[in-house]
C-alpha positions in Angstrom: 13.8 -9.7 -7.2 13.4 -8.5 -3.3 11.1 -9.5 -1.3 9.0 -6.3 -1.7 9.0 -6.8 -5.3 8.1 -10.5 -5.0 5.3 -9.5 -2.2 3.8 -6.6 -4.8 3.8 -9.0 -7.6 2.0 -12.0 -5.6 -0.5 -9.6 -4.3 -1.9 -9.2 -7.7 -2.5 -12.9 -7.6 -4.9 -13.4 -4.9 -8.0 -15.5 -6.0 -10.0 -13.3 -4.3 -9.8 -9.1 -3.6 -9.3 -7.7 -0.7 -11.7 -5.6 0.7 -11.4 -1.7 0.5 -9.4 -0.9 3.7 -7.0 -3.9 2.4 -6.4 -2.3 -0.8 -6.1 1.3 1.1 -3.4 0.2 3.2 -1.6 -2.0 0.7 -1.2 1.3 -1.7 0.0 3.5 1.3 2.4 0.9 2.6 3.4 0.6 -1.4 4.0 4.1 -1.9 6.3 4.8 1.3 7.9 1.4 0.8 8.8 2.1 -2.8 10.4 5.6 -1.6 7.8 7.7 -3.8 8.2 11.4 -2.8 5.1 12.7 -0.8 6.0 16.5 -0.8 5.7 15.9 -5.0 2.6 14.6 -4.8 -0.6 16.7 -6.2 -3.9 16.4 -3.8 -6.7 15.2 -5.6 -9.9 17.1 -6.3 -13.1 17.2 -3.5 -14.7 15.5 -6.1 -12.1 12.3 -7.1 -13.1 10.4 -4.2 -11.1 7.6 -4.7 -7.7 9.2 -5.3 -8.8 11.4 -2.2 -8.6 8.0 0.2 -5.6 6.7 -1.5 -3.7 10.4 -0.9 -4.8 10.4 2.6 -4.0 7.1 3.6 -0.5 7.6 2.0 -0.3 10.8 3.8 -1.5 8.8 7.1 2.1 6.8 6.8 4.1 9.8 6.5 3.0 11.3 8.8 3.6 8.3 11.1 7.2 8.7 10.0 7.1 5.2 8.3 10.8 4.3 6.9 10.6 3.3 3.3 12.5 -0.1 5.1 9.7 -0.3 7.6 6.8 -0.2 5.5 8.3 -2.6 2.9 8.6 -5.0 6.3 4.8 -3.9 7.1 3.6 -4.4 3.3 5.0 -8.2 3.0 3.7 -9.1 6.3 0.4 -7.8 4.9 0.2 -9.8 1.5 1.0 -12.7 3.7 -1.8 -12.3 5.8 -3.6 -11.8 2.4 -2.3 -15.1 1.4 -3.4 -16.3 3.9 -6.8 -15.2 3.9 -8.0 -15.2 0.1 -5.5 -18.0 -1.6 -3.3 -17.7 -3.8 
């Protein structure tokens, strides 16, 4: 198991959950990490909220011209700090 894999597994094992902007930024970190094609992906509806802020904030990566390498890098730094912060 990589790190990456190890660091997406643990995170689901916090003893507490991360606030909203937490979650946001773990899923885009997750999505370019994992190498998930963007250009594939189907915007969500004005009215699905939710998958709205999770499209844009993957978006937001890609558009920063995140590395799959660099966000993997950025993502278990991340659940580290979330470690840190809520237990685990």
């Amino acid at each position: 198991m990589s790190a990456f894999e190890s660091a997406a597994a643990d995170v689901k094992n916090l003893k507490a959950k991360p606030n909203d902007q937490e979650l946001l930024e773990l899923y885009g970190l997750y999505k370019v990490g994992n190498g998930e094609d963007f250009a594939a992906a189907t915007k969500p509806s004005a009215f699905d909220f939710k998958g709205k802020y999770k499209y844009n904030e993957w978006k937001k990566r890609v558009d920063e011209g995140l590395t799959p390498e660099k966000a993997q890098e950025k993502y278990i730094a991340l659940v580290e700090q979330l470690k840190e912060k809520y237990g685990f």
